[in-house]
C-alpha angles and dihedrals in degrees: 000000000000118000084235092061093036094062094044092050088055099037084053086048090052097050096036092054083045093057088042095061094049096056106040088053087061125103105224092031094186094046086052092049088055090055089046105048084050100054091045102060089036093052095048097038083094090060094038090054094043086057097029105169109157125153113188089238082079096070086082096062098032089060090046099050095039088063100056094039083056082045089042096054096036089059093040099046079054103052096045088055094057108017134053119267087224081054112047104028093065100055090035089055099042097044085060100064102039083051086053092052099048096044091048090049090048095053098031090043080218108159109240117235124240082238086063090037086054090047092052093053097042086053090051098047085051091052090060090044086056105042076040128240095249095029126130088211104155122250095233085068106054090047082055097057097039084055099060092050087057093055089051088060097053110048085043085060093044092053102037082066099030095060087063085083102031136044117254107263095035092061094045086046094051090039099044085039094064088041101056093048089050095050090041101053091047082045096047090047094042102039109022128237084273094070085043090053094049090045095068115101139111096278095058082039088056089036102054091052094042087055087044098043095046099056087041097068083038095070093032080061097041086062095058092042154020116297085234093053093045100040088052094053096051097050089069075091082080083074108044091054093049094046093051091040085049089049098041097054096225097134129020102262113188123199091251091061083048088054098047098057091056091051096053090047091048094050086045092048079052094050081050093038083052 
C-alpha cells in the first residue's frame, strides 16, 4: 500500500470516528443526519465544481451507491438512538471490511489467504467481545449494527468501481447530493421542518463535513490502492472512538469492549496483510 494511500486512509479514520461521535451524541439522531448530509454537500459543492470530472457512465453507480448510503444512515441514525456508540460503531466498522473481502473473493474467484481467514476470525471474536459474552444486548441491535456494515461493503465495492469515471469530489458530490435530498425529504415528512430546525447547531455542521470529508480522502485513497487495504486502515477509526469515548467518560466502556475493538482492527490490518 502506497504511503500516499496509507496516510489518506488514516487522515479519513480520524475524521469519520470524529463525526461519529457528533452525531451519536444528538438527541433526535435522524433529524441531525439529514442536517448533516445537507451541510456537507453544500459546503464541498465549491471544490466539486473547481475539479469537476463526470462522465455520464458514472449515473449507474451513483445510483447504486446513493441508495445504500440512504440505507446506511438510516440504519445507523437508528442504532445510535437506541444502542451505545461503543457499542455500534465497532461491529458496524469491522462487518464492512470481512463482507469486502468475501464479495471480492466471490466475483473475482480469487482464493482467500490464511492471513485474511485469520483476520476474519480475529474481527468476529472481537465482535463478541464487543456485544459481550454474557451481554443481554438485543438482537435488534446487533442486526443494526451489522447492517450498517453491510451497507459500508457495498457501497465500498460500488465506488471503488464508480471514480474510475469521475474525479474524486464530483462523484462524492453527486453520490452524497442524491442522498441528502432523499434523507431530507424522509426526514422533512416523518419528522416535520420544526426537528430540522432544532437539529442545526455546530456539532451537525461539524458533523456533515466531517461525513463528507472522511469519505473524501477515502476515495481519494481508494484511487491510489485495493478496496481491502483501504477499507482495513480506515477502520483504525474503530479505536480512536472507543478510546475518547473510554476517556471521556461518555459511555461506559469495559475492558472487554476494549478488548473487543482491537480485536476487530487487528483482524482488519490481517485481511489487508492477506
Amino acid at each position: 500500500m502506497p504511503i500516499s494511500a496509507l496516510l489518506l486512509a488514516l487522515a479519513a479514520a480520524v475524521v469519520h470516528a470524529v463525526w461519529n461521535l457528533l452525531l451519536s451524541d444528538e438527541r433526535d439522531t435522524h433529524s441531525a443526519s439529514a442536517v448533516a448530509l445537507v451541510v456537507g454537500t453544500v459546503v464541498f459543492a465549491p471544490v466539486a465544481v473547481l475539479g469537476w470530472r463526470f462522465d455520464s457512465t458514472a449515473l449507474p453507480y451513483v445510483a447504486g451507491s446513493s441508495a445504500l448510503e440512504v440505507l446506511y444512515m438510516v440504519l445507523l441514525a437508528t442504532a445510535y438512538s437506541v444502542a451505545a456508540m461503543a457499542f455500534v460503531y465497532p461491529i458496524a466498522r469491522g462487518t464492512g471490511p470481512v463482507l469486502v473481502l468475501i464479495a471480492g473473493g466471490a466475483v473475482t474467484g480469487a482464493r482467500v489467504s490464511w492471513l485474511a481467514a485469520l483476520g476474519v476470525l480475529l474481527v468476529a471474536g472481537g465482535i463478541v467481545l464487543v456485544r459481550g459474552v454474557r451481554s443481554s444486548a438485543r438482537p435488534r441491535d446487533l442486526a443494526l449494527a451489522l447492517g450498517v456494515g453491510a451497507c459500508i461493503a457495498g457501497y465500498t465495492l460500488v465506488d471503488k468501481h464508480g471514480i474510475v469515471h469521475a474525479a474524486p469530489v464530483a462523484y462524492l458530490e453527486v453520490v452524497f447530493g442524491a442522498t441528502a435530498l432523499a434523507y431530507l425529504l424522509g426526514t422533512w415528512r416523518a419528522r416535520g421542518p420544526a426537528a430540522l430546525r432544532a437539529a442545526i447547531s455546530w456539532r451537525t455542521v461539524l458533523a456533515g463535513i466531517g461525513f463528507f470529508g472522511a469519505y473524501a480522502l477515502t476515495l481519494a485513497a481508494l484511487r491510489l490502492a485495493p478496496a481491502a487495504s483501504v477499507a482495513a486502515v480506515r477502520e483504525s477509526s474503530v479505536v480512536i472512538a472507543t478510546a475518547v469515548l473510554a476517556l471521556s467518560g461518555r459511555e461506559p466502556v469495559g475492558a472487554e469492549r476494549v478488548a473487543g475493538a482491537v480485536a476487530v482492527v487487528a483482524g482488519i490490518a490481517l485481511i489487508s496483510l492477506g
